[in-house]
C-alpha positions as CSV (number, residue, x, y, z in Angstrom):
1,X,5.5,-18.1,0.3
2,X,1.6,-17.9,1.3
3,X,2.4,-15.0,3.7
4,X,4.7,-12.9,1.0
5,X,2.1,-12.7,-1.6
6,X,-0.5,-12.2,0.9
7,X,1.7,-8.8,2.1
8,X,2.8,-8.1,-1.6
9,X,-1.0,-7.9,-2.1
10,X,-1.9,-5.9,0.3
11,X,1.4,-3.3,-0.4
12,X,0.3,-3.4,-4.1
13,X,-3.5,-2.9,-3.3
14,X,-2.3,0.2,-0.8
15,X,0.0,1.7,-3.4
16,X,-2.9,1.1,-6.2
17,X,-5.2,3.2,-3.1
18,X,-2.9,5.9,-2.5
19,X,-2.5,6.8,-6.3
20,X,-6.6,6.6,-6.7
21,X,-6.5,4.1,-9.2
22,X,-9.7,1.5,-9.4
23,X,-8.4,-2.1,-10.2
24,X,-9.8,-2.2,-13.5
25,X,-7.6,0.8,-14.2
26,X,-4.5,-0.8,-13.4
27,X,-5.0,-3.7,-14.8
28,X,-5.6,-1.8,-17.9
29,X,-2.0,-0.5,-17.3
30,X,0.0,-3.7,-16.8
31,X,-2.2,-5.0,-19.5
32,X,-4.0,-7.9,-17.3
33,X,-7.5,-8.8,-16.7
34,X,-9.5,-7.1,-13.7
35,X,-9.6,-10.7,-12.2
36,X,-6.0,-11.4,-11.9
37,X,-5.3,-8.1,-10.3
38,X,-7.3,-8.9,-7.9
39,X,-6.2,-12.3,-7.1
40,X,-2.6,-10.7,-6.9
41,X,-3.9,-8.1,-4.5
42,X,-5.9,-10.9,-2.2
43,X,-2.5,-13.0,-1.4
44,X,-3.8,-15.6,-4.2
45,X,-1.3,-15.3,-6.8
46,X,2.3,-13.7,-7.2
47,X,3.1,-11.2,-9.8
48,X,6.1,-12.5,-11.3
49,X,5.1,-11.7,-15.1
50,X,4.0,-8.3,-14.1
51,X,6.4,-6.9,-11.3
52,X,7.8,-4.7,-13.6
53,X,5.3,-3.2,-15.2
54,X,3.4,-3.0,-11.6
55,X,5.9,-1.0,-10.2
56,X,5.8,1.1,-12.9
57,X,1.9,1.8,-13.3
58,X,2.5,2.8,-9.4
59,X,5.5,5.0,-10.1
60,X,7.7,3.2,-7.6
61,X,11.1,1.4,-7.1
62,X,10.5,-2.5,-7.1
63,X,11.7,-2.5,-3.7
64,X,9.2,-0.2,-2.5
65,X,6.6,-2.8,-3.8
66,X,8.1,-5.2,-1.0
67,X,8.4,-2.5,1.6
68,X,5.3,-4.0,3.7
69,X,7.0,-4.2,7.3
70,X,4.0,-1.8,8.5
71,X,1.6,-4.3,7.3
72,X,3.2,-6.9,9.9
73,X,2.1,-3.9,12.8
74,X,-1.2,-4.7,14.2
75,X,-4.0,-1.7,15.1
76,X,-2.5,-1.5,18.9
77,X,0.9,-1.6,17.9
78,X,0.5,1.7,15.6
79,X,-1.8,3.1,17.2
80,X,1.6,3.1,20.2
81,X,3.8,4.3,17.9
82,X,1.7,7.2,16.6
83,X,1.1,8.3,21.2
84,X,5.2,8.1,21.2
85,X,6.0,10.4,18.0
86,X,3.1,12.3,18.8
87,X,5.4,14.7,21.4
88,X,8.1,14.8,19.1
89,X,7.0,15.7,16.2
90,X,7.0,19.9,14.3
91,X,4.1,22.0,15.0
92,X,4.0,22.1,11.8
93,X,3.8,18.2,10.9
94,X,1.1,18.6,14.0
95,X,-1.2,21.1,12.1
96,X,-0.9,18.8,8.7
97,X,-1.6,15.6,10.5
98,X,-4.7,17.5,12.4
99,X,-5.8,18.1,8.8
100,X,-5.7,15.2,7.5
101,X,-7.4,13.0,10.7
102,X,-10.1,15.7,10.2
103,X,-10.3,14.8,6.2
104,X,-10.9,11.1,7.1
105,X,-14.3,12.0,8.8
């Protein structure tokens, strides 16, 4: 149970990223304390009065809120996948993920 809520945490806390949302603003959303939030998003509790309303604050499908097989990867392991796609991916999808490496500077 200990490793599901710590990768629930992290999904929630990388969805919570990705729609540039501070904790204290979702918390505000799902109507819980700044606190708890973050004990959900450390692995130290499990959501299971708020799942709902998390996954609607994030604007996603419950199941996307336990979609954390990527979290399982470690750095070397991505970083492999990313060389093998690299050669097979659009010109296109190229140029946009060119921008975006450069954006992370």
């Amino acid at each position: 149970m200990d490793d599901i809520k710590k990768l629930l945490g992290k999904r929630i806390k990388e969805l919570r990223i990705a729609k540039k949302l501070s904790q204290q603003e979702l918390a505000e959303r799902i109507n819980i304390d700044q606190r708890s939030l973050s004990y959900i998003e450390c692995g130290k509790a499990f959501p299971s009065k708020c799942i709902l309303e998390l996954a609607d604050a994030l604007n996603v499908e419950i199941g996307e809120l336990f979609s954390f097989s990527h979290l399982k990867l470690s750095t070397s392991q991505m970083k492999e996948f990313i060389k093998n796609r690299i050669d097979t991916i659009s010109d296109n999808d190229v140029r946009i993920i060119y921008r975006f490496l450069l954006a992370m500077k």
